[in-house]
ZADO-175948 format. One record per residue: residue number from 1; z negated, x, y negated of N, C-alpha, C, O in turn. Coordinates in pm, whole numbers. Each point is the difference from the previous one (the first is absolute). Layout:
N
    n     nup   neast  nnorth    caup  caeast  canorth     cup   ceast  cnorth     oup   oeast  onorth
  NUM       Z       X       Y       Z       X        Y       Z       X       Y       Z       X       Y
...
***
This chain:
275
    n     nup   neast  nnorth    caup  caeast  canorth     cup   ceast  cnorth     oup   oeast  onorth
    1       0      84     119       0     -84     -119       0      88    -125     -67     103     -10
    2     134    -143     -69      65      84     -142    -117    -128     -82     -19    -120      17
    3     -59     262    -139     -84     -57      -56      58       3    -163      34     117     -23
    4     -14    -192     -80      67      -6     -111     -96     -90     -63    -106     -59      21
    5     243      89    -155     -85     -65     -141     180    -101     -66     112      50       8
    6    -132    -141     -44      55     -11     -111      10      67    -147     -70      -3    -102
    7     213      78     148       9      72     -143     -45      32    -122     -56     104     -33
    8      80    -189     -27     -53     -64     -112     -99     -43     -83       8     -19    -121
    9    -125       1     209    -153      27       -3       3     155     -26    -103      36     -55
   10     151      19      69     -44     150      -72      68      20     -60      28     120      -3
   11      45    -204     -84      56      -6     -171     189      53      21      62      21     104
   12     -26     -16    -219     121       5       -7      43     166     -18     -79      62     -71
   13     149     -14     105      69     131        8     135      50      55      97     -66      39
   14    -116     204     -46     109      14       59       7      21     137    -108     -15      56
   15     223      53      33     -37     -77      129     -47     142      54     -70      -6     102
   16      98     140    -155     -55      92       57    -176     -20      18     -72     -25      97
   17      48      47    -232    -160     -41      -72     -83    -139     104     -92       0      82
   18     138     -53    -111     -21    -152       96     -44      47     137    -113       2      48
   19     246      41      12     -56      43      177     -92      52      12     -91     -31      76
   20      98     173    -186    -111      80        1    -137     -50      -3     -74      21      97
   21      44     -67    -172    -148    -130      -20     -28     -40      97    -111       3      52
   22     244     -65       6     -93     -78      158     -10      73      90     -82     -23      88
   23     149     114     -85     -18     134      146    -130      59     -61     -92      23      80
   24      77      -2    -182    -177      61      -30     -84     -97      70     -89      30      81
   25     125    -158    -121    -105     -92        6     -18      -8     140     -99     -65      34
   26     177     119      69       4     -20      131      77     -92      87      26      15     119
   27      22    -152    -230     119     -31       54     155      -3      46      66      67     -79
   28       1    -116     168      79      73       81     128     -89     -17     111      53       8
   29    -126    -202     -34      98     -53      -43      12    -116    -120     -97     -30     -69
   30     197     -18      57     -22     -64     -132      93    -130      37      84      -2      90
   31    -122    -128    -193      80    -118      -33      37      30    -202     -50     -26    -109
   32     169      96     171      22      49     -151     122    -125     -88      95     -47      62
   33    -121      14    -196      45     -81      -17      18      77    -194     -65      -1    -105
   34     236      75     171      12      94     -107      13    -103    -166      27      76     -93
   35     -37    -190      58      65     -52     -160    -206      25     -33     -55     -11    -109
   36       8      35     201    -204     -27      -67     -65     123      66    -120      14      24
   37     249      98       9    -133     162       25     112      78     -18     -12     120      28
   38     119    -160     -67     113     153      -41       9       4    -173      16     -98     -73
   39     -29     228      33      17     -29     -148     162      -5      -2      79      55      77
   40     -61    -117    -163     140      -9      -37      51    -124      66     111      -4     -54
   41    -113     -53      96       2    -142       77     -68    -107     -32    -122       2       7
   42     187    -111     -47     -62     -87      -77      47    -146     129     -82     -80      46
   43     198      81     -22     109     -74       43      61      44     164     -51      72      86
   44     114    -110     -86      76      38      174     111      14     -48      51      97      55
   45      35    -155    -150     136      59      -75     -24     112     -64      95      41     -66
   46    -192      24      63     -85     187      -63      19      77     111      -5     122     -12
   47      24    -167     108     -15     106       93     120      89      39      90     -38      75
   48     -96     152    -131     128      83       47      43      82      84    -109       8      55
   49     192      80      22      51      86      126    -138     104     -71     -37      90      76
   50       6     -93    -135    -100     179      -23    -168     -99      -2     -97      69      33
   51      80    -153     -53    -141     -70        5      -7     -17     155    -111       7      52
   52     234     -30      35     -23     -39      175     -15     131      15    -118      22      26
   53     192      94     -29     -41     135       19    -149      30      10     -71      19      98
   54      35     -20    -277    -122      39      -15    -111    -126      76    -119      31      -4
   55     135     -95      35    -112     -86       74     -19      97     140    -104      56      37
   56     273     -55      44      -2      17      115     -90     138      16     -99       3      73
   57     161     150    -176     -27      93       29    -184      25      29     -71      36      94
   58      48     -90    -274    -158       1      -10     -67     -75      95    -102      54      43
   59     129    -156      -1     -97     -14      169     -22      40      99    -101       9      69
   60     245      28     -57      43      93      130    -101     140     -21     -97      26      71
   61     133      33    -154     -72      91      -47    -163       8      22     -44     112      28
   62     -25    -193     -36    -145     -34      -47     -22     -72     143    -111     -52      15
   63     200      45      88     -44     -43       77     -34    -155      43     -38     -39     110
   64      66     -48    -245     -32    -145       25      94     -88      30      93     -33     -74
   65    -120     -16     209     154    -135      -11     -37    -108     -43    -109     -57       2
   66     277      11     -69     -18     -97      -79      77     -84     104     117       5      38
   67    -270    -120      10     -16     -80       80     109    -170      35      49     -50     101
   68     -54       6    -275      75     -99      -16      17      41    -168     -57      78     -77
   69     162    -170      68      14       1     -166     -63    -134     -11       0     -93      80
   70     -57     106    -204     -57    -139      -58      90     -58     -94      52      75     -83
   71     -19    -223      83     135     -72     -153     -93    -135      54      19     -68     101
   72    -122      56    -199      10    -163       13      25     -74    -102     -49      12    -112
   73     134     -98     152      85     -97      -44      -3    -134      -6      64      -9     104
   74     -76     -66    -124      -9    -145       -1     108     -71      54      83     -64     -65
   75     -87      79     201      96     -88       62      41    -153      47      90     -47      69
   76    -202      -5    -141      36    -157      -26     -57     -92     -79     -53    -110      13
   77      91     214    -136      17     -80     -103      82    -131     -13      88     -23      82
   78    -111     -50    -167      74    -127       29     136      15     -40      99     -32      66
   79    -101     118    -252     105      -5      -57     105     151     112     -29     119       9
   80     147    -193      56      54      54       46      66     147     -33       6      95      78
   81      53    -103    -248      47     113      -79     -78      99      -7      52     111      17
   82    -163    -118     -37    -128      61       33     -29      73     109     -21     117      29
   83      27    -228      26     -48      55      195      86      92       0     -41     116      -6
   84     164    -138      12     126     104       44     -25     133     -93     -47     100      54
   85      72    -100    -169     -22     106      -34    -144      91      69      14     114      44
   86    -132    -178     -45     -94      79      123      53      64      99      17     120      22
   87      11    -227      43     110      54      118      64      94      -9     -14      84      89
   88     108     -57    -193      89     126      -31     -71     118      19      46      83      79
   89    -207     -51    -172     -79      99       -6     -33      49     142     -27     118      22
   90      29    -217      80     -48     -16      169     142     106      49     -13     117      36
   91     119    -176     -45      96      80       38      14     149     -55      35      96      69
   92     -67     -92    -195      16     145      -77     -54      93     108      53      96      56
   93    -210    -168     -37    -123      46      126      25      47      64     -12     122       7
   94      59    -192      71      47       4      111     129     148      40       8      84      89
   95      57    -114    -190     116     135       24     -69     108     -52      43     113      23
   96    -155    -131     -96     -62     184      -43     -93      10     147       4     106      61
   97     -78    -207     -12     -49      78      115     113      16     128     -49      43     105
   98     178     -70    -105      69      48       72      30     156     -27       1      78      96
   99      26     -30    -240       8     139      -48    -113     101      37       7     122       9
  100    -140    -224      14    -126      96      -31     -39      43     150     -74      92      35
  101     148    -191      47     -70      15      116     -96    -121      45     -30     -22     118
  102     -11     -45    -217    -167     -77       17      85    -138      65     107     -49     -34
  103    -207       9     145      68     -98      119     -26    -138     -66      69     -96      34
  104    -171      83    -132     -23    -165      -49       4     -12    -147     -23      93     -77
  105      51    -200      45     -40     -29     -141     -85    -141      19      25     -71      98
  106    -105      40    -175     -84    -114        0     -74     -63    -129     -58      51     -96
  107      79    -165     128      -1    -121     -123    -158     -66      44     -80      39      85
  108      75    -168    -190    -128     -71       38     129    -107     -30     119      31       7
  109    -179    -181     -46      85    -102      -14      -7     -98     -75       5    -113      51
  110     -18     130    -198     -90     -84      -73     -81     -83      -7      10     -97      76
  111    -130     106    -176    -133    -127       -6      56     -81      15     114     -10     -47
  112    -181     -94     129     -28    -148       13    -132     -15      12     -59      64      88
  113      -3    -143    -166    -113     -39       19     -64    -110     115      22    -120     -13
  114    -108     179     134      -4    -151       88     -66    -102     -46      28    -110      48
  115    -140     120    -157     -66     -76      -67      89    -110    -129     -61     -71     -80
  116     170      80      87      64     -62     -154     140      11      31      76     -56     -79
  117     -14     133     201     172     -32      -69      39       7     191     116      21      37
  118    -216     -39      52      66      -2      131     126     -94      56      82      25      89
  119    -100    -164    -189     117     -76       20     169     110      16      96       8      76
  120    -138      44    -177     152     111      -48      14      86     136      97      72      23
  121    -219     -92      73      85     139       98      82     -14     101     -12      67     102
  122      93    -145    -118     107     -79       93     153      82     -46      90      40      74
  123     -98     -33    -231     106     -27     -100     -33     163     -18     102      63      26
  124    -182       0     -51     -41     135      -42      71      57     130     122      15       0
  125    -220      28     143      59      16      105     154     -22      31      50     100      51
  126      39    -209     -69     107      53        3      76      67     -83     108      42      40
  127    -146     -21    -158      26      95      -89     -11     137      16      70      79     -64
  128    -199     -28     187     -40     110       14     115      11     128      67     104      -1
  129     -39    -199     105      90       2      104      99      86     -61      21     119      21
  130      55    -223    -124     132     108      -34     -19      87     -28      44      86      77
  131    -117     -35    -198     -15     135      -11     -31     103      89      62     106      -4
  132    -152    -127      85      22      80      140      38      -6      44     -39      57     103
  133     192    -139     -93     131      31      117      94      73     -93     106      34      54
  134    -120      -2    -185     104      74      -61     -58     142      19      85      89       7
  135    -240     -47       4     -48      92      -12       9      75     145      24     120      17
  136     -45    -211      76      62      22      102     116      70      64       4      94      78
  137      93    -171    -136     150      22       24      17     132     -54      78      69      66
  138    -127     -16    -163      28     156      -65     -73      83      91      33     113      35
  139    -178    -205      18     -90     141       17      80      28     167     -15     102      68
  140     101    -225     -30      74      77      132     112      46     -49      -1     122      14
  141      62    -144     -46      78      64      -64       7     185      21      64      86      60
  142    -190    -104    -166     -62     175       -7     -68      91      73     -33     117     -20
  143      12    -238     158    -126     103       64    -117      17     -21     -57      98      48
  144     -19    -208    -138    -168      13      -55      -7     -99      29      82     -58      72
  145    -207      -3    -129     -76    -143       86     -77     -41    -176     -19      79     -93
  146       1    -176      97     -75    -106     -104    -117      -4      72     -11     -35     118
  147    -107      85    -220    -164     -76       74     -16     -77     -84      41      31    -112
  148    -104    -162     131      -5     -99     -100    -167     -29      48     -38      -1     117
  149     -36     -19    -219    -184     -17      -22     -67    -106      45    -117      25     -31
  150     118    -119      81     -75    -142      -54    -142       4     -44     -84      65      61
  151      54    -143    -178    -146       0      -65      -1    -132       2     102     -69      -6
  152    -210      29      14     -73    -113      -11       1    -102    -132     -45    -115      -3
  153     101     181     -92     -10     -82     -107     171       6     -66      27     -29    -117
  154      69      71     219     140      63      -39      64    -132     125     -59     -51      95
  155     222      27    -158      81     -52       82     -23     -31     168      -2    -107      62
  156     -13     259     -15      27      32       98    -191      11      38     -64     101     -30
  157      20    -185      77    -135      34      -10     -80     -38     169    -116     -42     -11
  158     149      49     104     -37      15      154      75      67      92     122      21      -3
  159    -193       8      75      35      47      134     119     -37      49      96      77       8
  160     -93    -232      38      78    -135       34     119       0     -95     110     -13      53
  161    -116      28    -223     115     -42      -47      67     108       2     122      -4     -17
  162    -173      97      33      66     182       20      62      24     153      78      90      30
  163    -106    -146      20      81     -50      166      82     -40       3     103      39      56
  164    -136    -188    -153     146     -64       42     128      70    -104     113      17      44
  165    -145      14    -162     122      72      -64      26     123      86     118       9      35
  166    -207      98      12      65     110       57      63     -64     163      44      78      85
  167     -49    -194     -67     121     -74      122      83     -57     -66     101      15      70
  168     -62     -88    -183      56     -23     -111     154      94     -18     123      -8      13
  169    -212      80     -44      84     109      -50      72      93     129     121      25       3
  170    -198       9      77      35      59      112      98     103       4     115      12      40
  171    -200      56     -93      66     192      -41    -119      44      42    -111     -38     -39
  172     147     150     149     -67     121        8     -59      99    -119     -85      89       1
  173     156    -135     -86      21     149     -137    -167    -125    -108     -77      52     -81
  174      75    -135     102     -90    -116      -40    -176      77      40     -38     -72      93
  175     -58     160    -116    -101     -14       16    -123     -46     -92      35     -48    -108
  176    -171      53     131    -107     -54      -50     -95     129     -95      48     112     -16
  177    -165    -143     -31     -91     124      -92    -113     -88      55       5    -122      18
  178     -78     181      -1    -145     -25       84    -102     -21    -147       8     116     -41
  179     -56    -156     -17     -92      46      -93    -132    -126      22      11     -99     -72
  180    -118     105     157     -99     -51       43     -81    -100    -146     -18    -121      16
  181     -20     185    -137     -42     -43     -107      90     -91     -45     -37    -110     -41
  182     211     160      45      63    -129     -109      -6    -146     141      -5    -120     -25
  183       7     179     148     -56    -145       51    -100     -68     -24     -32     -29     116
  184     -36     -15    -175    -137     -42      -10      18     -48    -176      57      54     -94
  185    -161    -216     113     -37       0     -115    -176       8     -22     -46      97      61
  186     -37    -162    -120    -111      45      -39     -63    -165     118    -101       1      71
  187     185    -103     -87     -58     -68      120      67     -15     167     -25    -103      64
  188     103     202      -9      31      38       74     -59     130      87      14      30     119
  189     -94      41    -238     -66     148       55     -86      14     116     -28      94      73
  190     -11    -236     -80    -101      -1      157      58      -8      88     -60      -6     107
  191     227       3    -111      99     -66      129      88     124      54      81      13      92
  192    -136      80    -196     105     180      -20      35      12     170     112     -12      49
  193    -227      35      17      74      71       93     107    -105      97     100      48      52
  194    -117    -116     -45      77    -180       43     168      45     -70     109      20      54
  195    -153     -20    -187     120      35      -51     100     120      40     122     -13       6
  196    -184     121      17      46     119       25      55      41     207      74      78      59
  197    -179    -203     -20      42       3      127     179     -94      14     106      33      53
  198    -145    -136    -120      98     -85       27     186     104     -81     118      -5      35
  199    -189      80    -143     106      69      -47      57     100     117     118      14      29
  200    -203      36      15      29     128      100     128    -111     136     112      24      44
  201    -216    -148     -21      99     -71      155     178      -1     -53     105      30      57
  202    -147     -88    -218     135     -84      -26     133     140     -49     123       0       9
  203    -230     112     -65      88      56      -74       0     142      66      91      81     -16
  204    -225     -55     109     -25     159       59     148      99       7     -16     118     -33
  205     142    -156      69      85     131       37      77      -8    -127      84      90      -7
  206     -87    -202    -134      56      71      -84     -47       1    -110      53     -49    -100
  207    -207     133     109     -75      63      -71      77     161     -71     -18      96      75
  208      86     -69    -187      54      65      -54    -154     125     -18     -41      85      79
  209       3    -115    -183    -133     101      -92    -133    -112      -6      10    -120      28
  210    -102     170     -58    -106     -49       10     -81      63    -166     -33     110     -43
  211      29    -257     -11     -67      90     -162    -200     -63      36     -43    -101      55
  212     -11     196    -104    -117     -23       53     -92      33    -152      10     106     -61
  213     -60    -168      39    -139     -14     -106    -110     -82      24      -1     -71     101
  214     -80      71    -170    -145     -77       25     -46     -77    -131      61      35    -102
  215    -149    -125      87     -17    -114      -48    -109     -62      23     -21     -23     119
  216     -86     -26    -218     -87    -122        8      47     -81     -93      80      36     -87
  217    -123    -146      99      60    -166     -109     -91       7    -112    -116      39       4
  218     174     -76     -91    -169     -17     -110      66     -95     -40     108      31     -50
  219    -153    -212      57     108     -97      -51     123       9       9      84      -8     -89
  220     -74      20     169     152     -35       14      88     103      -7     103     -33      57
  221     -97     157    -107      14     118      -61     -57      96     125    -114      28      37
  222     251      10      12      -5     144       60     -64     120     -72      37      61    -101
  223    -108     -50     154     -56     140      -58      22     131      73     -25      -3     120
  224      76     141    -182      11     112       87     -63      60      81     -98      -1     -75
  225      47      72     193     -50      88       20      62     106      95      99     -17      72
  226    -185     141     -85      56      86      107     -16     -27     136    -102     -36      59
  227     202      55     -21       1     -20      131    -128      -8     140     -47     111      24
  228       9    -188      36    -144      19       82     -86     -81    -134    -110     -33      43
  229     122       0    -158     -95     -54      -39      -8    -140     -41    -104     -57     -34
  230     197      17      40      41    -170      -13     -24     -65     115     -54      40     103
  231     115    -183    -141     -17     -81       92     139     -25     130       1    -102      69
  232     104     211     -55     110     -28      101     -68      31     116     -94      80       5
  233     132    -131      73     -16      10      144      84      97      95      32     -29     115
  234      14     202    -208      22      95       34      56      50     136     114      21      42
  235    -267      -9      23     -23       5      129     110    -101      83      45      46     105
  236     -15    -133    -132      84     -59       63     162       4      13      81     -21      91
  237     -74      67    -255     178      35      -26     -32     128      93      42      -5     116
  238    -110     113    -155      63     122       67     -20       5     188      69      73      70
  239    -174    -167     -16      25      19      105     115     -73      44      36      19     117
  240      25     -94    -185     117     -24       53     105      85     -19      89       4      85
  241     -86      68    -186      95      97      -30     -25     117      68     106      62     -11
  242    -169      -7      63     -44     112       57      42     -43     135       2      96      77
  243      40    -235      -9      21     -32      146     152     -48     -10      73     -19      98
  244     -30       0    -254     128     -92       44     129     107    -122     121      10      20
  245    -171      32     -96      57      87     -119     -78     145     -25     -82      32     -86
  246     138      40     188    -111      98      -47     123     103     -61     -34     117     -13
  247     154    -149     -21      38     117      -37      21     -64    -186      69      57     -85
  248    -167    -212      60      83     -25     -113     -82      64     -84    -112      41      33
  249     201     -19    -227     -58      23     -121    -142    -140     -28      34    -118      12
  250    -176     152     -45     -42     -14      -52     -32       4    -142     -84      77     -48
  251     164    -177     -30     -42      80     -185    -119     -52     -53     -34    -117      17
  252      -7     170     -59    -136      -4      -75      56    -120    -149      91      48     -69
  253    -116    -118      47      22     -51     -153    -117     -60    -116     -83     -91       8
  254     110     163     -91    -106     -43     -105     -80      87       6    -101     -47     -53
  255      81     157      88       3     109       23     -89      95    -154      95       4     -78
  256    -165      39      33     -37      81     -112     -27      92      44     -97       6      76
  257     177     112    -110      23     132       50    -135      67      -2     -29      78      91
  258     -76    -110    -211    -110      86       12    -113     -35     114    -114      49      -3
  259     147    -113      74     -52    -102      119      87      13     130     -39     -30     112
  260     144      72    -139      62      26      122     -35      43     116      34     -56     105
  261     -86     135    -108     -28      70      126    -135     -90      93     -24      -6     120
  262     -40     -51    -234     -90    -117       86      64     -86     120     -44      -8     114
  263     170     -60    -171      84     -59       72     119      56     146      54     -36     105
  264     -70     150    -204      98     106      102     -97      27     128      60      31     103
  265    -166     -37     -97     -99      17      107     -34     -95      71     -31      21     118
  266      29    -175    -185     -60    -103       53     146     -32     105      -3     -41     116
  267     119      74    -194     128     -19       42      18      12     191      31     -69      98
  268     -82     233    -145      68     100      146    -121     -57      93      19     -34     117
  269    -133      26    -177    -133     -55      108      58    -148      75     -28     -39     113
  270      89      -7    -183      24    -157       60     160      23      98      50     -71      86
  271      -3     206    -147     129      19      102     -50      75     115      83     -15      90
  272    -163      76     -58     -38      56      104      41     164     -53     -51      85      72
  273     121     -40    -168      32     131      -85    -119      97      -4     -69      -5    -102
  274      33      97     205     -92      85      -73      51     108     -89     106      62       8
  275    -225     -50    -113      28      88      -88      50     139      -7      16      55    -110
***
């Protein structure tokens, strides 16, 4: 198991500088998501033949793989002109991690609220359908794969509705992002591991990356913590990952570098990683 950080939590730079930081910090791979940790990159139409260079070299270099690319996008939005243009940024994605080497790119799927706008997720959802059959069609095309997120308070928000689109859709190149916290809301938390089991039956072999942070509720309101000190039910993602994914990236997210290494420990302890 490859232990990482999201990029970007250790600020914006250049991509030499950048790797470097996280190979100090001890991490080994990354969910780099160059328009919010490359300087000079604002956009995905910024990105030029000497910015894919310098990403590729400076990691390579420093030793860190870059695990998935991160582009999230809002893929079902209502207003279609909109959506599509997202979409476009998905494809840009998609062909720089064909250049870079990096096997995924991965989205979340826009808010929906289940409390106030669930009527809409009939009409939202197929909105997200198309867009992930265009995103699709490129990412075979190219040889990379789409991981797409589901959160609990986003479009795409279960186990179950993340099933039936990845049969839906029915591309191999189509996988999932594990992230234990965005499952859960603040009255669901007693149901975590329920949740995480039922994720593993429906979705276990196309588990892409696994983003991992920690959390107590204070009203309603996620609150941060380092890793081992919240309220996730840890112990449970990694023994499954340690029996069913042991060769996947773990990224660390949310991450504060001067704290890092707290996490970087609680990390490898829960992977079975000795030091």
């Amino acid at each position: 198991m490859k232990i990482g950080v999201r990029a970007h939590d250790f600020g914006r730079m250049s991509p030499e500088d950048l790797s470097s930081c996280i190979r100090k910090a001890g991490f080994e791979a990354v969910q780099l998501a160059p328009t919010k940790a490359i300087l000079g990159i604002r956009g995905w139409g910024d990105i030029t033949p000497a910015d894919l260079t310098a990403i590729q070299t400076g990691f390579a270099r420093n030793q860190v793989e870059i695990s998935i690319l991160g582009c999230y996008i809002e893929p079902a939005l209502p207003d279609k002109q909109a959506r599509m243009q997202q979409v476009e940024n998905f494809l840009l994605a998609l062909s720089y991690a064909k250049e870079l080497g990096v096997p995924f790119v991965g989205t979340e799927t826009t808010r929906l609220d289940p409390f106030t706008e669930e009527t809409l997720r009939p009409e939202r959802y197929r909105n997200l359908k198309d867009s992930v059959l265009r995103m699709v069609e490129h990412a075979e095309r190219l040889g990379v794969q789409v991981a797409i997120e589901p959160v609990a308070d986003h479009t795409l928000n279960t186990a179950g509705l993340t099933r039936l689109l990845l049969d839906e859709v029915g591309s191999d190149c189509l996988k999932v992002i594990f992230d234990p916290v965005n499952l859960i809301l603040e009255h669901t938390a007693e149901l975590q591991t329920e949740v995480y089991e039922d994720f593993f039956r429906l979705l276990g072999e196309e588990i892409a990356v696994a983003h991992i942070k920690d959390i107590v509720f204070d009203h309603g309101e996620k609150v941060w913590r380092n890793i081992g000190q919240g309220s996730i039910d840890l112990n449970c993602v990694f023994r499954w990952l340690r029996q069913n994914k042991p060769q996947i990236a773990a990224l660390r997210e949310h991450v504060h570098p001067e704290s890092s290494g707290i996490d970087l420990a609680a990390m490898k302890q829960l992977a079975g990683i000795s030091s």
